[in-house]
Steps between C-alpha positions, in 0.01 A plus 500: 500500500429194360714180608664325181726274583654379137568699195528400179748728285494463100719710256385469146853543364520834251088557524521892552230709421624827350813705502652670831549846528871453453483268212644781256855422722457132396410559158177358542223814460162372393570123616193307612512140505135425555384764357682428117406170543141563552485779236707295216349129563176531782593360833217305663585450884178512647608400873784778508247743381208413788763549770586851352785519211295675256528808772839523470514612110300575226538133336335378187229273611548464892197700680550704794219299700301662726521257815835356469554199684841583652683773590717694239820767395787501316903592661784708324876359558681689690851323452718581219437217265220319304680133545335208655710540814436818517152480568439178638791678789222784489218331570661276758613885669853597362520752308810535280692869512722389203422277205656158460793570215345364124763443212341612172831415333586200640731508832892652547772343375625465792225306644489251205840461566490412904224292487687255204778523698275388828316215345809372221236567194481684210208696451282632215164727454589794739187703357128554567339248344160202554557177658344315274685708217878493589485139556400453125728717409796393689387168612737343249783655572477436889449136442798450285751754713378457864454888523248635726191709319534833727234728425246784675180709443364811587476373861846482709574171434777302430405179363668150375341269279687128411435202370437201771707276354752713392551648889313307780233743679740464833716677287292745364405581832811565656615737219207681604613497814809626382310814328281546819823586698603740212200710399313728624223443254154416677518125366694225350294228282605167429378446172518092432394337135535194326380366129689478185544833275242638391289369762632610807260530845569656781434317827325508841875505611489911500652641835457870605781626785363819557669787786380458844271705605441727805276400791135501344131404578611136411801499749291659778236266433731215492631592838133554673490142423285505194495317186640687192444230188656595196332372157675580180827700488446679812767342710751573213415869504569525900740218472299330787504748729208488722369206290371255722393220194543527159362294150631566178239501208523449118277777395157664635283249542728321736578794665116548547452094596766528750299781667208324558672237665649749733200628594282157583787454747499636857747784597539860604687722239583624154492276168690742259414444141684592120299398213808571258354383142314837440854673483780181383286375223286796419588821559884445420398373178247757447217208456167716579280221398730259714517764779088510446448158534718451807327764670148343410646159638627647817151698546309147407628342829491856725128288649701200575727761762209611641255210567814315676634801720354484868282761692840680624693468206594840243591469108633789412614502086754778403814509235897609506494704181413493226573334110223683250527214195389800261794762615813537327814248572472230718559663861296511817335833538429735782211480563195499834434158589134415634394377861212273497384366852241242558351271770198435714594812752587741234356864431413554170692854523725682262857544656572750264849592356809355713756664497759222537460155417654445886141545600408132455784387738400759723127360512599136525722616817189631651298227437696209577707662785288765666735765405366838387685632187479820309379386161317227638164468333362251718294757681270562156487117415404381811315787719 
């Protein structure tokens, strides 16, 4: 097998590319992110589709080349959830037996209760709602009380959204802190904004304390001694387990600038990737022509990745679920996720149909550390 001694990991947050075979349990039958998008507004992403993406559907516009220029397949989740932790704890190789708790009504009593009681505030919200909404709505009413904004979404979250100069972010943070200890719920959010009513903006102040995870790829690599660098959100999803360096972005094309500076610099390892506009700005909203764009930006600077990656380095592009901007209500949906590898030693092959998005930690285990694995792929990619 080929030697590849870095590999570059990106998660196009929410870019699925048609509905699993359980989606009818998630409510999601007939989901397809791409494939909506495509078919409603035309989806030009001309890069994706020479290293193999129009092979994994039957999209609008995107050609099922004939010599791909990188290998290609698409994963089902096997864990019980279609959450952002979820799968990003998939792909890095834990798979879930029991879904993170969600709170479609808002949460118990009872925990409203303990957690004003904890942190000496009063609260308001309690229900599903947008960020960007609920601190129009009850922006007002925060500032002049002091109450905390507690609201969730259809992912188990638990999240707290204040004013800065109504409660410092130290404090902020520790009432997180506060609901971390409580809950059970895959993550708490800090949720920081300032401006007068009717112009309120949420800030770059946003915290995620998500659950611990089990040992993974990135903890095994960690301990071999490797770099693990974190770009985006993906220390806060594995609450820096494993995590070896970390930059926070602003939006994609940070996330995608802060890349390429990883990989001009010398190391052995994993840089670890989420691109999360595609599903915060785009897919929640149900934005196709936003959602289109993004993914048309993000495909624009795909030949940037791969003129600056060395002769041993591996891209490999995939998603966590999915968020089809054309489906009904505003929810992630269950759906396969693609696997796009590229690089100077990879087989144009198809990888086929994976049956568990645990696949890619598998092959990054066998790459990077020598160690065989049953879902590996590496074997195909790199014969």
């Amino acid at each position: 097998m080929k030697d590849i001694n870095r590999i570059v990991l990106i998660v196009l947050d929410s870019v699925g590319v048609g509905f699993a075979a359980d989606a009818d349990e998630f409510g999601d039958l007939g989901a397809n992110t791409v494939g909506h998008i495509a078919d409603a507004v035309g989806l030009n992403v001309p890069n994706m589709e020479r290293l193999g993406l129009g092979h994994l559907g039957n999209f609008k516009g995107i050609t099922a080349v004939d010599y791909p220029e990188g290998a290609f397949g698409k994963a089902k989740e096997v864990s019980k959830g279609k959450d952002t932790t979820t799968g990003h704890w998939e792909i890095a190789g834990q798979i879930l037996e029991q879904a993170f708790p969600t709170f479609p009504n808002g949460f118990p009593k009872e925990i409203i209760e303990e957690f004003e009681s904890k942190t000496g505030r009063k609260t308001i919200g309690n229900k599903v709602a947008s960020g960007t909404e609920v601190i129009m709505e009850l922006g007002d009413a925060h500032v002049a009380s002091g109450d905390l904004i507690v609201y969730t979404s259809a992912d188990s979250v638990f999240q707290i959204a204040a004013h800065e100069e109504v409660v410092p972010l130290e404090d902020l943070y520790r009432y997180c802190e506060i609901a971390r200890e409580m809950l059970d719920v895959g993550r708490v959010i800090a949720r920081p904004f300032i401006g007068k009513s009717g112009a309120y903006q949420r800030t770059s102040g946003r915290h995620d304390y998500a659950l611990e995870p089990a040992d993974n790829m990135m903890s095994r690599l960690q301990a071999a001694g490797q770099d693990v660098r974190a770009v985006g959100k993906i220390s806060d999803i594995f609450a820096g387990k494993g995590v070896t360096h970390t930059v926070s972005t602003k939006d994609n094309q940070e996330g995608i600038d802060r890349t390429l500076e990883w990989i001009k610099e010398d190391f052995q390892g994993l840089i670890f990737t989420n691109l999360v506009d595609f599903d915060m700005h785009f897919g929640h909203r149900r934005d196709v022509h936003g959602y289109k764009n993004c993914l048309e930006e993000w495909d624009a600077r795909i030949p940037e990745l791969l003129e600056a990656m060395r002769e041993d380095d591996l891209l490999i592009i995939t998603a966590d679920h999915g968020n089809d901007p054309i489906f009904k209500g505003t929810d992630h949906t269950r759906e396969h996720i693609p696997i796009l590898v590229a690089g100077r030693k990879v087989d144009a092959v198809d990888i086929g149909f994976r049956q568990t998005f645990k696949d890619i930690a598998d092959t990054i285990e066998h790459v990077l550390m020598g160690e065989e694995k049953s879902g590996s792929f590496a074997p195909e990619i790199l014969s």
